[in-house]
C-alpha positions as CSV (number, residue, x, y, z in Angstrom):
1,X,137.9,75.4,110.7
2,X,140.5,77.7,108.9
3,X,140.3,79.0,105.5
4,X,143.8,77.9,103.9
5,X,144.2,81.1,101.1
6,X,146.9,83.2,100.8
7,X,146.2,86.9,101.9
8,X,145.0,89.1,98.5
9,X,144.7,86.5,96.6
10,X,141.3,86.3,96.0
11,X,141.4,90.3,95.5
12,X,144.0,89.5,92.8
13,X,141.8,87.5,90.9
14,X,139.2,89.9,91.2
15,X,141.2,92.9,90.5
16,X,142.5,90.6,87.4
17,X,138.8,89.5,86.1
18,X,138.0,91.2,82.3
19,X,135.6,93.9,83.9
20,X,135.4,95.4,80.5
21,X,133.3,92.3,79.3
22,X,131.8,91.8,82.7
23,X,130.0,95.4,82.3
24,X,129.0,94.6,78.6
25,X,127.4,91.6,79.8
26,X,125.8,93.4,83.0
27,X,124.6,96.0,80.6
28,X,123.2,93.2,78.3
29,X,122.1,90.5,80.5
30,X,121.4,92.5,84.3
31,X,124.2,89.7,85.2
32,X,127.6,88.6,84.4
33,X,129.6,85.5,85.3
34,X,133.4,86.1,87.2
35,X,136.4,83.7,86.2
36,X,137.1,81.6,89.4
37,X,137.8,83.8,92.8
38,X,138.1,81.1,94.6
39,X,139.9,77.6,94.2
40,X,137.9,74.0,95.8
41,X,139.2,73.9,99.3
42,X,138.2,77.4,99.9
43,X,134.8,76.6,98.7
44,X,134.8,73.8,100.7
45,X,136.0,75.7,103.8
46,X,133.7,78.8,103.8
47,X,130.8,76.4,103.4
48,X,131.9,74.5,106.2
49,X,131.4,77.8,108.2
50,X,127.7,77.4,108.2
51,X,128.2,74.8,111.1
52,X,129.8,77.4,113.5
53,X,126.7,79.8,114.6
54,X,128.9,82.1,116.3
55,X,130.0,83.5,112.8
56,X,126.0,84.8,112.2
57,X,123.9,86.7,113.9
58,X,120.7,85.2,112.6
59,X,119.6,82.2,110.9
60,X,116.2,82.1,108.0
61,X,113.9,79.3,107.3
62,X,113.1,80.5,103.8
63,X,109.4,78.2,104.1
64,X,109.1,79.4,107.4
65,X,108.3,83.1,105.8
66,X,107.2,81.7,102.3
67,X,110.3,82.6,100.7
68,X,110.5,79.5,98.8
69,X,112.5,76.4,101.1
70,X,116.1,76.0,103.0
71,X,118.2,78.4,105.0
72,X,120.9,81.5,105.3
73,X,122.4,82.9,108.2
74,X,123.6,86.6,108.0
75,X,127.3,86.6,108.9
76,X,128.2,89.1,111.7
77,X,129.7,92.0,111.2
78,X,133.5,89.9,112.0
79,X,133.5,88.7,108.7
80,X,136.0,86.1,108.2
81,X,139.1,87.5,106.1
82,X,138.5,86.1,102.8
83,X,134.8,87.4,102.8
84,X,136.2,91.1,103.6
85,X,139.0,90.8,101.2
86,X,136.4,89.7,98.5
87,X,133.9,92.6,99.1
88,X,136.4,94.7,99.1
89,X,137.7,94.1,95.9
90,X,134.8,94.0,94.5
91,X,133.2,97.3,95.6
92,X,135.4,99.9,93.6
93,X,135.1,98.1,90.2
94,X,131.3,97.2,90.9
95,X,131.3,101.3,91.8
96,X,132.1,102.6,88.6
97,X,129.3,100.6,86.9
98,X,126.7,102.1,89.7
99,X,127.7,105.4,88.9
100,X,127.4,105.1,85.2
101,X,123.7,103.6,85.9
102,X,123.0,106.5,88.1
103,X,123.8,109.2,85.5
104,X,121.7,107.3,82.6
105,X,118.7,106.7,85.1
106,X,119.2,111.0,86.4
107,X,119.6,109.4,89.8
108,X,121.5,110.5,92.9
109,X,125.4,108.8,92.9
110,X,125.6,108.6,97.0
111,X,128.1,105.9,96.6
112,X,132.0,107.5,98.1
113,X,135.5,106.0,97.2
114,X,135.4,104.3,100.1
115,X,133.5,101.3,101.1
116,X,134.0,101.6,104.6
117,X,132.7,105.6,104.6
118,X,129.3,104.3,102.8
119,X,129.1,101.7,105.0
120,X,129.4,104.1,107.8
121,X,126.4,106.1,106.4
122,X,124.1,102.7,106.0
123,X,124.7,103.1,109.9
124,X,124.0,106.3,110.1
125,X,120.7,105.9,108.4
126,X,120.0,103.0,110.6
127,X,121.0,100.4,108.7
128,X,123.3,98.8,110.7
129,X,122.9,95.2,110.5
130,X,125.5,92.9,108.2
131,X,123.8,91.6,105.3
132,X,126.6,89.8,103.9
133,X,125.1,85.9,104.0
134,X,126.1,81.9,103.7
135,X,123.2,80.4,102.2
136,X,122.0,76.4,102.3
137,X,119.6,74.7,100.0
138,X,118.8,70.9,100.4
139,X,117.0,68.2,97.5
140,X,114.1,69.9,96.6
141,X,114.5,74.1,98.2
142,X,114.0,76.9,96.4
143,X,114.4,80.8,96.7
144,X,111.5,82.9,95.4
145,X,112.2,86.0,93.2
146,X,112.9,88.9,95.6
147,X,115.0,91.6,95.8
148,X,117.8,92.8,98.7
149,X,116.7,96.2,98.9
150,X,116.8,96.5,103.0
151,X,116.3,100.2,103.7
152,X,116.7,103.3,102.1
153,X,120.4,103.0,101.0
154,X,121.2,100.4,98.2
155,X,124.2,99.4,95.8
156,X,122.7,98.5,92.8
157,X,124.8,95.2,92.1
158,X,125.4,92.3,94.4
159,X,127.5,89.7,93.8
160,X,127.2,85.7,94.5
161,X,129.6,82.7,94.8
162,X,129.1,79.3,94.1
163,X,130.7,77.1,96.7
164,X,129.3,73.4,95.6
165,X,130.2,71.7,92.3
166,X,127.3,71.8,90.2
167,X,126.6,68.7,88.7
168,X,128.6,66.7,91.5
169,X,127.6,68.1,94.9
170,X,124.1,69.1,93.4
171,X,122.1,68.9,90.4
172,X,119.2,71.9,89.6
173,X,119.5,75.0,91.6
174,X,120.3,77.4,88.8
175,X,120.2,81.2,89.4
176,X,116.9,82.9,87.8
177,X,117.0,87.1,87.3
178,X,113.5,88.1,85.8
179,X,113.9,91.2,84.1
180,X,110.5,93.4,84.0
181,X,111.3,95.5,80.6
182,X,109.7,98.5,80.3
183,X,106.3,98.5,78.0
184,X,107.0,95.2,77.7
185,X,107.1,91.3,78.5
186,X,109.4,90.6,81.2
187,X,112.2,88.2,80.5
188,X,114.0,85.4,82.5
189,X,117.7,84.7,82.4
190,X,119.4,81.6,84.1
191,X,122.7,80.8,85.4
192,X,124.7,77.6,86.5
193,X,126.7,78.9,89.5
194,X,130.3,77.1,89.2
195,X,132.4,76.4,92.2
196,X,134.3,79.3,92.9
197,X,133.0,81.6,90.1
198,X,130.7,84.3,91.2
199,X,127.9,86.6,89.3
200,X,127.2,89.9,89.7
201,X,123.9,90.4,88.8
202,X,121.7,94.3,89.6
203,X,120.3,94.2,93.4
204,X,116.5,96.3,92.2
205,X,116.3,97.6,88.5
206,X,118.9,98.7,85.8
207,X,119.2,101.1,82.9
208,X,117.2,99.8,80.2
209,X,117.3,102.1,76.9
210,X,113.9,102.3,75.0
211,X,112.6,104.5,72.3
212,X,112.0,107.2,75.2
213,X,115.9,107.4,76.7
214,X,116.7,105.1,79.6
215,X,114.0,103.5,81.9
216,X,114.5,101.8,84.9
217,X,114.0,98.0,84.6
218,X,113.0,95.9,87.6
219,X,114.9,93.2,88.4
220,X,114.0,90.2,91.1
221,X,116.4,86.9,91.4
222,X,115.9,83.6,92.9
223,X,116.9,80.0,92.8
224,X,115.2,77.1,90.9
225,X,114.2,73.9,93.0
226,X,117.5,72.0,93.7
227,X,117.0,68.0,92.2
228,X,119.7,66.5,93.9
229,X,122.5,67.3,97.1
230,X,123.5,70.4,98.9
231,X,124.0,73.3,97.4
232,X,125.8,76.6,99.4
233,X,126.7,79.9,97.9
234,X,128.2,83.1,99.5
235,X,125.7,86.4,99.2
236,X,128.1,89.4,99.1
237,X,125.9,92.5,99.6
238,X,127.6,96.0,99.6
239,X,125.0,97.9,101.8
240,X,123.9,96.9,105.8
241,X,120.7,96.4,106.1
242,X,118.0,98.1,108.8
């Protein structure tokens, strides 16, 4: 199965997305919704990948190790062309918002220019293992609230791709980030994942400003239970994991 989509074009339409309003809600919300990346057909295509297991190098049984129910298979490090193009768009605008985090949290800013240089020092650290991932949820799965953290090297913000039609190919399945605010009850945001539209949402915790300056607030994501159909989404994570 080929993916019909014309080189750059989904880095277009990323490069082309309001990131001015998609860091006001990120600095709000912990998450903000992308215009569409990705048209139907490509949708349909990269989901249709999950049948060809020589694309992954692993496959996970979510019940299997209690992490709620259905499956996601960690593409190799071949990713095909429109899953490169797309994390590499992404990384340089999602970079200046990790930076800015950084220097209100008095963290470390490890992060270079280049995406393919930090990737080179995930491997250097030993993480060395794609993590980018094509994930499958059946009537009635789930993902329990976790984190992507995967060794001592993170990016801060993640990014995730509806490929289904909500409310055609599936009904439930929303996207939960639970927020744990500092000194105070945590709060829950949800998200309806439209076909070709991504969110970026914060990979572990995120500048949260209280009384005292900034605090780090601890984020963990998940999916509700899936009512109805097949739902598939594309995990774009910009750190290897160990």
């Amino acid at each position: 199965m080929t993916i019909d989509i014309t080189p750059g074009e989904a880095g277009r339409r990323v490069d082309e997305a309001d990131w001015a309003g998609l860091v006001e809600a990120l600095d709000a919300h912990g998450c903000a919704l992308t215009p569409r990346l990705l048209d139907p057909d490509a949708c349909r295509a990269i989901a249709g990948l999950y049948e060809r297991t020589e694309l992954f190098r692993g496959t996970v049984d979510m019940a299997r190790h209690r992490f709620g129910s259905g499956t996601y298979r960690y593409f190799t490090h071949e990713l095909p062309p429109v899953v490169a193009e797309l994390r590499a768009a992404l990384y340089p605008h999602l970079l200046v918002v990790a930076r800015d985090w950084a220097a209100r949290l008095g963290r470390p800013a490890p992060w270079p220019d280049d995406l393919h240089q930090w990737l080179a020092m995930c491997h250097e650290a030993g993480q060395n293992r794609s993590a980018q991932i094509l994930l499958r949820y059946e009537t009635g799965d789930w993902n329990a609230l976790h984190r992507d953290v995967f060794g001592d090297l993170v990016f801060p913000l993640q990014v995730v791709i509806g490929l289904d039609e909500y409310g055609a190919d599936y009904t439930g399945g929303e996207f939960l980030l639970v927020e744990q605010r500092p000194r105070a009850q945590s709060r829950g945001t949800t998200a309806v994942l439209r076909q070709g539209h991504g969110l970026v949402f914060t990979t572990r915790d995120r500048p949260v400003r209280t009384t005292r300056g900034w605090s780090a607030g601890a984020v963990r994501h998940g999916v509700s239970t899936v009512h109805s159909g097949r739902r598939h989404a594309l995990g774009l994570v910009f750190h290897d994991a160990s």
